[in-house]
C-alpha positions in Angstrom: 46.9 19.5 -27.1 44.6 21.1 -24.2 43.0 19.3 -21.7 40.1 20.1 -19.5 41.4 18.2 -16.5 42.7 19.5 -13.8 47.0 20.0 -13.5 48.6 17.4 -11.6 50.7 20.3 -9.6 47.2 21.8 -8.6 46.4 18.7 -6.2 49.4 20.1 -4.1 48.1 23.4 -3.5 46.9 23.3 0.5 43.7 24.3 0.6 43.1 21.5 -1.8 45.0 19.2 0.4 42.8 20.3 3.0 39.8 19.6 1.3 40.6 15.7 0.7 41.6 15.4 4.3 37.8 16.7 5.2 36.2 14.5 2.6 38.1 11.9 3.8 37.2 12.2 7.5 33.8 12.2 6.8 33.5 9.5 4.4 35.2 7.3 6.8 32.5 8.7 9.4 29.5 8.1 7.1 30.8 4.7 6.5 31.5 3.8 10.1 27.8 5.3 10.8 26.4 3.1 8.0 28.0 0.0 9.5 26.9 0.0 12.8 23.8 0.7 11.7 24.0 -2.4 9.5 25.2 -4.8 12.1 22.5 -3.9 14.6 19.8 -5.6 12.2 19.1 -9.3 11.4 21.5 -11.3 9.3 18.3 -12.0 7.3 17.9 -8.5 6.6 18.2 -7.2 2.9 19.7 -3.3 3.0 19.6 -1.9 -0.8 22.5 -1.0 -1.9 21.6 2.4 -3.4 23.6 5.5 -2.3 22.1 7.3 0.3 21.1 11.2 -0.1 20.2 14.1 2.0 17.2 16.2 1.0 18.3 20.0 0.8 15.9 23.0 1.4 13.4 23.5 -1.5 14.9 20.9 -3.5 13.6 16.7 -4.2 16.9 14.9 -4.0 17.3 11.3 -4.7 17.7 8.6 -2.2 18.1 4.5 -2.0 15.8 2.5 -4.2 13.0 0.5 -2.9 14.9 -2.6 -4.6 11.6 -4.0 -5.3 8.8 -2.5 -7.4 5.6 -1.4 -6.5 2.7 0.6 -7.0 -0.5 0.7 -5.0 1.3 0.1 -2.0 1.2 2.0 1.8 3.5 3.7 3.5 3.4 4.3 7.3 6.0 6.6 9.3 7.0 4.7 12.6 7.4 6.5 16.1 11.4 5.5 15.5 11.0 7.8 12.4 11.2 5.1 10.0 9.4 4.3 7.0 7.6 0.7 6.8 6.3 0.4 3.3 4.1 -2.6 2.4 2.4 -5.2 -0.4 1.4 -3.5 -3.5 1.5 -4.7 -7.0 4.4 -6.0 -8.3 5.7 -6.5 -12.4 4.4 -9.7 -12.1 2.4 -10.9 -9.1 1.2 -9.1 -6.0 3.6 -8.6 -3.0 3.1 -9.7 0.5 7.1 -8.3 1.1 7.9 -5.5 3.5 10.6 -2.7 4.0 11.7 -0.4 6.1 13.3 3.2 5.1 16.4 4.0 7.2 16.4 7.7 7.1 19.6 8.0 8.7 21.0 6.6 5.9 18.7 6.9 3.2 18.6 3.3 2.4 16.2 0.5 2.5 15.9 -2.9 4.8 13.5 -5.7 3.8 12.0 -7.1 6.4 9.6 -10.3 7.2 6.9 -11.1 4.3 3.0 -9.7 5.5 1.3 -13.4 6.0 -1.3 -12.4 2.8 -0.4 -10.0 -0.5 -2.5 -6.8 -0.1 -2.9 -4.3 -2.9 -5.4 -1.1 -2.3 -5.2 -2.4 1.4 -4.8 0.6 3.9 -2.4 0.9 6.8 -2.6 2.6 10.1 -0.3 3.7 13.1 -2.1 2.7 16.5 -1.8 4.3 19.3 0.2 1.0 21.0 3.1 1.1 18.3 1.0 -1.7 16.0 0.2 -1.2 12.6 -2.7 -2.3 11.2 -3.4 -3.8 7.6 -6.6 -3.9 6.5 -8.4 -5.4 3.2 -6.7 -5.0 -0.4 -7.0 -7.0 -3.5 -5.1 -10.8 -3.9 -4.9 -11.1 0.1 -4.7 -14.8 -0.3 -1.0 -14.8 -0.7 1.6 -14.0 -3.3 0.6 -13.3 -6.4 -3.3 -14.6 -5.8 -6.3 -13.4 -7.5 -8.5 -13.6 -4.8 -10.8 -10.8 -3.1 -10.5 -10.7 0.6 -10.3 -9.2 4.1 -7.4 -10.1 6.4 -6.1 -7.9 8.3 -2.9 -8.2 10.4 -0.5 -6.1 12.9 3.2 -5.2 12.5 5.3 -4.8 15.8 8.1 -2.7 15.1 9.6 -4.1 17.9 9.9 -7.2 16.7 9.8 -6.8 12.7 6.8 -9.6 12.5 3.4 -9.5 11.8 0.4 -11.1 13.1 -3.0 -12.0 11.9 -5.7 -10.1 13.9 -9.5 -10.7 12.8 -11.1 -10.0 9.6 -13.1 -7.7 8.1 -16.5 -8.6 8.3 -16.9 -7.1 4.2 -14.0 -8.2 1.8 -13.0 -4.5 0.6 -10.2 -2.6 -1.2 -9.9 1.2 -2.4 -11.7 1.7 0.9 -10.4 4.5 3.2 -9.0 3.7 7.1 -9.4 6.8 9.7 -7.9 6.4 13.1 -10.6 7.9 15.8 -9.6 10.2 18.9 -11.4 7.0 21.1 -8.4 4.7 19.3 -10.8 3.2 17.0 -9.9 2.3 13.5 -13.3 3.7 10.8 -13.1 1.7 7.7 -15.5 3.0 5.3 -16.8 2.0 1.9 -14.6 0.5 -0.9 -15.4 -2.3 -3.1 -14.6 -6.2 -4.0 -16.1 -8.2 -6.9 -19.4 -8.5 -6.2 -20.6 -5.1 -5.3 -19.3 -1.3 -4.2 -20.0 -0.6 -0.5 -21.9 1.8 1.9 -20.9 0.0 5.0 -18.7 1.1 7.7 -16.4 -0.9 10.1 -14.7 -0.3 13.7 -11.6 -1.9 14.8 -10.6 -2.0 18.4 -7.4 -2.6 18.9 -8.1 -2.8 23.0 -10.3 -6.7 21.6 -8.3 -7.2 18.1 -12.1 -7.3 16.7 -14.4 -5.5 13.8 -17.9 -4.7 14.9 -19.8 -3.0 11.9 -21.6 1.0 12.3 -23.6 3.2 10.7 -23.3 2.9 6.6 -22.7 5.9 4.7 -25.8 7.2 2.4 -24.1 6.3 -0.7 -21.8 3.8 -1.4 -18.3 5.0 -2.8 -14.5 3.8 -3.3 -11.5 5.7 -4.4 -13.1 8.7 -2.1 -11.2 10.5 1.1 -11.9 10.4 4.5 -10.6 13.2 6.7 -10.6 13.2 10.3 -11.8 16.9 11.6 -10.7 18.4 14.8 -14.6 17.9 16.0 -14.1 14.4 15.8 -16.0 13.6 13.2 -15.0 12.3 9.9 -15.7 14.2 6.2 -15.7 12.0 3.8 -16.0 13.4 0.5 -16.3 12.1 -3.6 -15.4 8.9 -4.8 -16.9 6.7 -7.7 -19.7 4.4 -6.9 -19.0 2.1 -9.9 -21.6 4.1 -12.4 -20.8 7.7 -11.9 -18.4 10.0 -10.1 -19.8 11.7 -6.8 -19.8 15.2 -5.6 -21.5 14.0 -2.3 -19.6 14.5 1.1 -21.0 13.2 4.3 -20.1 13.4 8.0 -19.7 10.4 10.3 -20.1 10.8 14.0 -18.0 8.4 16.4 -20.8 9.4 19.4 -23.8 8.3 17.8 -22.0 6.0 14.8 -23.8 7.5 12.3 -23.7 9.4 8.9 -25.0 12.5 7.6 -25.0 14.3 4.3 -23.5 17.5 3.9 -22.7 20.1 1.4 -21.5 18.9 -1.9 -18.3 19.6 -3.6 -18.7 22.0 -6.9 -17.2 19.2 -9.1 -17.3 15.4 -8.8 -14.4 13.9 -8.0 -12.4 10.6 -7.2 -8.7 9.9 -6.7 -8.2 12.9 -5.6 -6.7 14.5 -1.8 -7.7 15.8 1.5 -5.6 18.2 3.3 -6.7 19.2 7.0 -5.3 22.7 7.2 -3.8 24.6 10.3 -7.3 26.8 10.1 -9.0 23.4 10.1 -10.8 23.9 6.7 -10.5 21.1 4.4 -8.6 20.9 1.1 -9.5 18.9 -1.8 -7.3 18.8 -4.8 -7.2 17.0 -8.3 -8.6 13.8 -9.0 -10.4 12.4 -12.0 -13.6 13.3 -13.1 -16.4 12.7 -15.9 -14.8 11.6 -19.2 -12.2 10.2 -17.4 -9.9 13.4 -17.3 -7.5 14.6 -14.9 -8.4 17.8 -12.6 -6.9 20.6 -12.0 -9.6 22.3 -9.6 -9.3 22.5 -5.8 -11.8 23.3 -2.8 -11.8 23.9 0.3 -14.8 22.4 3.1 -15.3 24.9 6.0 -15.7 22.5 9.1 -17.3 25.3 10.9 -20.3 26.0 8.3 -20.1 22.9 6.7 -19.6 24.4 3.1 -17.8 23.8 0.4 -15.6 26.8 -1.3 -14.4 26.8 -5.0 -10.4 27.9 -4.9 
């Protein structure tokens, strides 16, 4: 009876002989790569154990699991080019654990616990190294319920974090824009008792929030986009009642907002690409009746206009 495997005499044939010597070599190299990289982290540490993957041109391959699930969580790429993914909701609480993505070998380390669970938080790369984690849902700790607005600092130096001060409004689904003066603008985004206009600055030089200018309408689930200008466009969003077409600018000089052109369709949970030609582009979200978009515009930063694609 025929077989489909492969003829025993066949593994002699040299170029096949060859071939296992090569794959050989560089597993053991891969392997030797992966352990040094292994030992040079904390005992503590947790790598997954997921088999690491290189992504190939135009193609998604896959690469090592997160090991624990979440959804709603941040990802922030590090100036050592990895990936520090944090809080989130879990299957059953919210997460105050932390990981890193290992690029080099496609696999992922956990790290120290944030000191509060943050879900809808946002988190942003300062200028100093320092990433800052600001607001979110159940930031009480593990698996709380509460509504609150902690923020605290990662050092990637020395895998820890730190609480820095507070948001003066408890806020999540609100957006974080780092400013060209080094300022963090934290703008609108809701808790449990209302949906908010107001806008905050973080200065990482103090460690402090000071409040500016509030927006002209109060929106969460929106995008804020940081223009080569300076200012900020921040565009859509829900306000609790209705979806919103409005866009507004926000000016670091004077710390104040103004309206500008509206977007075609109303939008939230959608994106905000700054392009090369430094237009704008907006693309997807949901909109009235609760249905997915398929639309996309594009916001001229020059004329301040909004263009149907």
């Amino acid at each position: 009876m025929k077989t489909e495997c492969t003829p025993r005499l066949a593994l002699l044939n040299p170029r096949v002989l060859i071939g296992f010597a090569l794959y050989a070599a560089g597993l053991v190299l891969a392997l030797a790569s992966m352990s040094s990289a292994v030992a040079g982290d904390d005992v503590a540490a947790e790598l997954s154990s997921s088999i690491p993957a290189q992504a190939t041109g135009g193609m998604w391959t896959a690469t090592g699991d997160l090991g624990t699930p979440r959804w709603r969580h941040t990802a922030t790429l590090l100036p050592n080019d990895q990936v520090l993914v944090a809080g989130g909701g879990g299957n059953s609480s919210d997460l105050a654990s932390a990981q890193l993505y290992h690029p080099a070998i496609g696999r992922w380390q956990r790290i120290a616990d944030m000191n509060h669970s943050h879900v809808d938080h946002t988190a942003t790369l300062l200028p100093n190294g320092l990433v800052l984690v600001a607001g979110g849902a159940a930031c009480n700790g593990a698996g709380s319920t509460g509504r609150c607005g902690p923020s605290e600092l990662y050092d990637p130096t020395t895998r820890t974090w730190t609480d820095t001060d507070s948001l003066r409004r408890a806020r999540w689904d609100h957006t974080a824009t780092l400013l060209p003066n080094e300022q963090v603008l934290v703008a609108g985004g809701r808790n449990n008792k209302r949906d908010f206009a107001s806008a905050e600055l973080y200065d990482p030089a103090t460690g402090v929030w000071t409040a500016t200018g509030s927006m002209t309408t109060p929106r969460f689930n929106h995008t804020a986009t940081l223009l080569p200008n300076g200012q900020v466009l921040v565009a859509g969003g829900f306000d609790g009642t209705d979806y919103l077409a409005s866009s507004e600018l926000y000016d670091p000089a004077t710390g104040e907002w103004t309206a500008t052109d509206n977007m075609a369709t109303a939008r939230c949970f959608h994106t905000a690409t700054l392009l090369p030609n430094e237009q704008v582009l907006v693309a997807g979200g949901e909109g009235d009746g609760v249905v997915s978009l398929t639309g996309a515009e594009l916001y001229q930063s020059a004329t301040g206009v909004f263009e149907v694609q």
